[in-house]
Structures are given as C-alpha cells and as structure tokens.
C-alpha positions in Angstrom: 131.5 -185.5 -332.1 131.0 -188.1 -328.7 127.4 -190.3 -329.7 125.7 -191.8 -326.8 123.7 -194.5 -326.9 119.5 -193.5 -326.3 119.0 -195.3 -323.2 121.4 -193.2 -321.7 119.9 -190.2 -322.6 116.5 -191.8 -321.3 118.3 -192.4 -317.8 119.2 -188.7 -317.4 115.8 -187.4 -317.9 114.5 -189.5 -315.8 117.0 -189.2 -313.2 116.0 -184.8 -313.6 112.6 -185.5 -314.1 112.2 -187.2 -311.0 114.6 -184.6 -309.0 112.1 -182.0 -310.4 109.1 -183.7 -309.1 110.9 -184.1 -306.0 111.7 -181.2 -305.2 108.1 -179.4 -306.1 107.2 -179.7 -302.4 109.2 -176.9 -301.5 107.7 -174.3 -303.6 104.5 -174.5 -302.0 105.6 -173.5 -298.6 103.6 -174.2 -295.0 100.0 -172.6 -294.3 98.6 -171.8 -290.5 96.7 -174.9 -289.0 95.7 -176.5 -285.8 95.9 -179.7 -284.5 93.5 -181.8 -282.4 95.3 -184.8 -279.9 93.6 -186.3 -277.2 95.3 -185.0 -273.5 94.2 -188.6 -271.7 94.1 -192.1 -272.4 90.4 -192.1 -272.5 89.9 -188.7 -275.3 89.6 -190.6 -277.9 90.2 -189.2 -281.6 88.3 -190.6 -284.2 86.5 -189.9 -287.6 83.5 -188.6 -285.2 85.9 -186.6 -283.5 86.7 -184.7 -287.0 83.0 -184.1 -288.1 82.6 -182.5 -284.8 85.0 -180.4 -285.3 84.1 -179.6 -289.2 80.5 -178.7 -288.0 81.4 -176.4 -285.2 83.7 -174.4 -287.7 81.0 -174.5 -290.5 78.2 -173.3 -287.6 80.4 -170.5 -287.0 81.5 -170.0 -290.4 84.9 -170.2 -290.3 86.6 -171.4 -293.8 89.2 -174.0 -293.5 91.3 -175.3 -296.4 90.5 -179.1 -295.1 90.8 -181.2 -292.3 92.4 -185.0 -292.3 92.5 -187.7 -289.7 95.7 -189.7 -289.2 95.5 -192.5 -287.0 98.4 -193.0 -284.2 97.9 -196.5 -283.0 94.7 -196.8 -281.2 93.9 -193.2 -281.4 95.0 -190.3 -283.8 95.1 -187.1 -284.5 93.1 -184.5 -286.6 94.9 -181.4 -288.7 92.8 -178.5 -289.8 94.3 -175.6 -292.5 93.3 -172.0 -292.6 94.3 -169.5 -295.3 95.5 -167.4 -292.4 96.8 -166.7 -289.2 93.7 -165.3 -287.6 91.1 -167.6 -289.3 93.7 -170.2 -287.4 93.4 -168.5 -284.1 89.8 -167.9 -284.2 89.5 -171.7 -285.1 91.7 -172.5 -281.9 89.5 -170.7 -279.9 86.1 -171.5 -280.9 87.5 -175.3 -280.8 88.7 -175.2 -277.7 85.4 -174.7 -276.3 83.5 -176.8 -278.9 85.2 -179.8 -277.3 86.6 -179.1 -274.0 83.6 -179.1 -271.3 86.1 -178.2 -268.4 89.2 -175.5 -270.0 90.8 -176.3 -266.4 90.7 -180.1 -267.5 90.7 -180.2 -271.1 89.9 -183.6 -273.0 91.8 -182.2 -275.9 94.8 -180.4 -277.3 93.7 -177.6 -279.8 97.7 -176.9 -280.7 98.7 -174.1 -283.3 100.7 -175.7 -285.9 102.2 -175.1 -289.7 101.5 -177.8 -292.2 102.8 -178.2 -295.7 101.1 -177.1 -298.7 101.9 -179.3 -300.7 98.9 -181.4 -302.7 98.0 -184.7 -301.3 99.3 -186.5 -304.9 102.5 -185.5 -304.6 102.3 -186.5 -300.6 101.0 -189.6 -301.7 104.2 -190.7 -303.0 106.2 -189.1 -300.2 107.3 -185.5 -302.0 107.6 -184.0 -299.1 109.7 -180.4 -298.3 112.8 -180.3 -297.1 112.9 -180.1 -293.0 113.5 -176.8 -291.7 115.7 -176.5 -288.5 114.4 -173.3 -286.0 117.3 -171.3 -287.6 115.4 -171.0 -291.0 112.1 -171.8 -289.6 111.4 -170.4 -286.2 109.7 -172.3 -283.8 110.4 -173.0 -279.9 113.3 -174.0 -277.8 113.3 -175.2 -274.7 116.3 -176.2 -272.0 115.3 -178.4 -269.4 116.9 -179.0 -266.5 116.3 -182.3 -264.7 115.4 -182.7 -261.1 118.8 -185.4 -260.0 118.7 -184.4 -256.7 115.0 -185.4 -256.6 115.6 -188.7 -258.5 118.7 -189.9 -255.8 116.2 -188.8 -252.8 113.2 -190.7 -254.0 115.2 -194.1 -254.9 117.0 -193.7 -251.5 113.2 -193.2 -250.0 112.6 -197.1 -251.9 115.8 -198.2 -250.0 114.7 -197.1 -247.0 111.5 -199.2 -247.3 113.5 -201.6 -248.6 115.6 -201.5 -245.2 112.7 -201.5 -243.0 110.6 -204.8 -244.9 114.4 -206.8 -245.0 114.8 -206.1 -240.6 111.5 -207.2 -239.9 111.6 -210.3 -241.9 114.3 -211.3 -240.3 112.9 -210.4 -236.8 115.8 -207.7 -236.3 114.7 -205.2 -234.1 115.4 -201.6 -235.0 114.8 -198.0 -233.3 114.6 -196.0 -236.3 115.1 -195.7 -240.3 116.0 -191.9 -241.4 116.6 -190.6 -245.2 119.3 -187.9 -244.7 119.6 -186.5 -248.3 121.2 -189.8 -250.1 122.1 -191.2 -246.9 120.3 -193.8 -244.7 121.0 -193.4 -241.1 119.8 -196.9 -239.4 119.7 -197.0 -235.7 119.7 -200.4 -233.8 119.4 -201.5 -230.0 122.8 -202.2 -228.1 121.5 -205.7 -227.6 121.4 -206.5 -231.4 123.9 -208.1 -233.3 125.0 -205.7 -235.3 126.7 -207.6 -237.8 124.2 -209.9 -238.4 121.7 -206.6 -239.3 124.6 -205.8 -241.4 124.5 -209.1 -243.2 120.6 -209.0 -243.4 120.8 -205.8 -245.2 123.3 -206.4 -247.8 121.1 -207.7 -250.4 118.5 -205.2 -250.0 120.8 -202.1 -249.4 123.1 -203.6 -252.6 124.1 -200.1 -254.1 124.8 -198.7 -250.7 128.6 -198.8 -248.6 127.4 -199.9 -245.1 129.1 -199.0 -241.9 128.7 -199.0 -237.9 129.4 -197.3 -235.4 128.5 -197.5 -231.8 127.1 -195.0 -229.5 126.2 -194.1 -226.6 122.9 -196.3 -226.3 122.6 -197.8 -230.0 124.6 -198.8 -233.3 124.1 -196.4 -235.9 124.2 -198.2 -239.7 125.2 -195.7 -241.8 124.3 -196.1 -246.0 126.1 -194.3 -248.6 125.2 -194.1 -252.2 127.9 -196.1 -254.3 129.3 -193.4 -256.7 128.4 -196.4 -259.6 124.7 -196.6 -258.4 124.0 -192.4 -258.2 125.8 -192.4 -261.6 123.6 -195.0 -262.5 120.5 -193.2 -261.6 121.0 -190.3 -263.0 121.7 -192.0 -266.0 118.0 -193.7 -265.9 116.2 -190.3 -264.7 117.7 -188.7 -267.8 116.6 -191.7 -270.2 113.2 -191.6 -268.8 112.9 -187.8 -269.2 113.6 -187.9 -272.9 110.9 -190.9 -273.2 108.5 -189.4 -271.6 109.3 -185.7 -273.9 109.3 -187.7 -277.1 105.8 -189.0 -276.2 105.0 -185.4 -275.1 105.8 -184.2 -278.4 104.1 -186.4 -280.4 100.4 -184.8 -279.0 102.3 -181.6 -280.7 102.8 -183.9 -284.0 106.0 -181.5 -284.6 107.9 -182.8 -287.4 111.5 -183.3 -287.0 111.7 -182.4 -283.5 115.3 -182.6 -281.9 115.0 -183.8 -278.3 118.7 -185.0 -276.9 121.1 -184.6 -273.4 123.2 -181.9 -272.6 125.9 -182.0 -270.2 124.8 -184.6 -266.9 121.9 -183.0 -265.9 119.8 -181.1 -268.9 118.0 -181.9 -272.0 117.6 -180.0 -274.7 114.0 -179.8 -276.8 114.0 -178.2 -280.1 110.5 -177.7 -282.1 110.5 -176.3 -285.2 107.5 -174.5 -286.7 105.3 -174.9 -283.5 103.5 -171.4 -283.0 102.0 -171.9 -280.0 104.9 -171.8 -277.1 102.1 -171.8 -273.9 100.3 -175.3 -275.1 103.8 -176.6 -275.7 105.6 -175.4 -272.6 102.3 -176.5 -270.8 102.9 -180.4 -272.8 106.3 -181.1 -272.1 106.4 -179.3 -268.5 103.6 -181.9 -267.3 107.0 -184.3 -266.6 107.2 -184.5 -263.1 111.1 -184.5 -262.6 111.9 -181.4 -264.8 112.5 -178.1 -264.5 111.8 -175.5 -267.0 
C-alpha cells in the first residue's frame, strides 16, 4: 500500500478547495441591469450622480437589487440590478428622463446591460465567471466598414493647403490649386519657373510623385499619391477607428469586448451580453469615418 506524506495530502485539498471557490462564480449566472456613463466630457458621474438615481427609482417605486459606483479615471460609471427584465426596462426609461433634460441631447447613457450575480466577497478577491463569447451568450455584432476613400481625400485636402502656404512663401505665383479625388492638379503662369515651383514644393508635397507638363497658356503640376503614403494612411485611419471604438465601448462597460481589423478596409466589433443594440449602434456609429 503507497503512504504519502500529510503535506501532500494538505496541498491537494487546497489546490481543489481553491478550484471550487473559484469556480462558484459561474453558478450564479448574470441578472438584467442598466448602466449610467456620462455622453460628454462635462457629465460628470459621481457618488451624487448615484443617489440621484437611487431616489428617482425609490420615488417611483421601482425595486433594484443595488446600485455601485466604479470610478473610470476622473469620472465613472454607475450599475444598477433588477430581478427582471421589465423592472430593468422600466428603470431605463424612467432614468432616462430623470437625468436627461434634452433626450435629443442627452447628458447621460442609460445602457441595458447583464451583470454578474455573483456576491461582492467572492468579487472581492476576483472570483469572477468565466467570459462568455456571443456564441454562448448572445449579445451584438457589428461590421464596420471604414470610410478610406474619405481619409485619402481629406489628407490630400491638407496637401493642398499645404501647397498653397509653401508657393506663397516663396513668392511663387500660381493660377489655381484643385483636389481631383487623390490628385492635386497645380496650375502655374507660363512666366514661372517651373522647376523652381517644383523644387519649392518637394518638402511640403513629400508623399506625392510630382510632374509637369506644359500647355497651352500655363504648366500644369500634377501630384500623385505615393502607393507607400495611401497605404500608409489607410493604415492610420484604421488604427484611429479602433481607438476611438474601444473608447466608445468603454461608456457601454461591455466586458470582454472583441474589437479588431478585417481585411484593409473593415473592423469588426463584437459585444457580448449588451441587450440594448440602438444605444450601442448609436455609441459606436458617432465615429465620423465609419460606415455601419
């Protein structure tokens, strides 16, 4: 018969005992809840912010399971349980109002949301339930499509004023300064020395090919996109997108959202357990250069 020494008996239970306790979270599941996140810089969310909210769902007598602040750097947001789905809506609603003068220009984000169950001691010392993906737990999923075309344009719009600043400041005269898609057309007199506006231009127009060609009463510059620089600012629109979506989805305080690239031009934004697909499509489509 195999003897082991006690301490190694004393290691396995520990070792279970502790994957037991662990593992706890999950059996208590996720109940309906709403979340409150300040929509500018100036909505503030504070502990006053909570009582407000606590006292408007107690006037109206609408039972929570509790509320709980969590600061976010200089502000934060507030989480609010309900037993149920409609004690959850009827919360969102009366909320919304509560703290919202204008709805068409809300200071705050009343967002439907699912929060853990799971008893703040065993949160304490981060139990927490296994993440769900949206295949096991629902939620939303978006594909976004980024505006490239609209990012090229626009930086060849900064070249162009670019163009314009560089000529004068070297007292080159110039008819005209067009954006043609990602092309610069630059028209200049017969009389100027075309090379020499060439020259001037090389720093500013840097991730453009220049070339002239003479006509009938002016030299036409011409400025195409380098295929290094479009790649290159495509690149950067699509960093800056996902930037600006991750801070988007941190008012929705979605936990373990995926938000990553697809392909050269879209980005993909998964959200699991968010309920309430208008306020998030409303969030994440206030990015200027994307299309739903």
């Amino acid at each position: 018969m195999n003897r082991y020494p006690l301490w190694k008996y004393l290691v396995i239970a520990v070792a279970l005992l502790i994957g037991v306790v662990y593992s706890i979270p999950n059996l208590f599941g996720e109940v309906p809840a709403i979340q409150i996140a300040g929509s500018k810089t100036s909505s503030k969310i504070d502990l006053n912010t909570q009582e407000k909210a606590d006292l408007a769902l107690a006037n109206a007598k609408i039972s929570s399971n509790g509320s709980f602040y969590e600061a976010q750097g200089s502000s934060g947001t507030i989480k609010i349980r309900f037993k149920d789905t409609d004690t959850q809506l009827k919360a969102k609603d009366l909320l919304e109002k509560e703290l919202n003068a204008d709805f068409s220009n809300p200071d705050y984000i009343i967002a439907l949301n699912l929060l853990t169950n799971t008893p703040n001691w065993l949160l304490s010392i981060n139990a927490l339930s296994m993440p769900l993906g949206l295949d096991l737990r629902g939620g939303v999923y978006f594909l976004l499509k980024v505006d490239m075309k609209g990012a090229v344009e626009k930086k060849v719009t900064a070249l162009a004023s670019d163009a314009r600043s560089k000529l004068r400041e070297k007292s080159i005269r110039y008819q005209s300064i067009e954006r043609l898609n990602e092309t610069l057309n630059i028209k200049v007199s017969t009389d100027t020395n075309v090379d020499k506006a060439i020259e001037s231009l090389k720093d500013a127009l840097s991730e453009m090919n220049l070339k002239s060609e003479k006509k009938l009463d002016h030299f036409l510059i011409t400025g195409t996109l380098k295929p290094e620089a479009s790649k290159a600012i495509q690149d950067n629109a699509l960093k800056q997108n996902i930037l600006t979506l991750n801070k988007r989805v941190n008012e929705l305080a979605v936990k373990e959202p995926v938000i990553q690239k697809q392909g050269n031009d879209r980005i993909v934004v998964q959200l699991p357990g968010v309920q309430d697909t208008a306020r998030a499509k409303d969030i994440i489509g206030r990015t200027a250069t994307l299309e739903a």
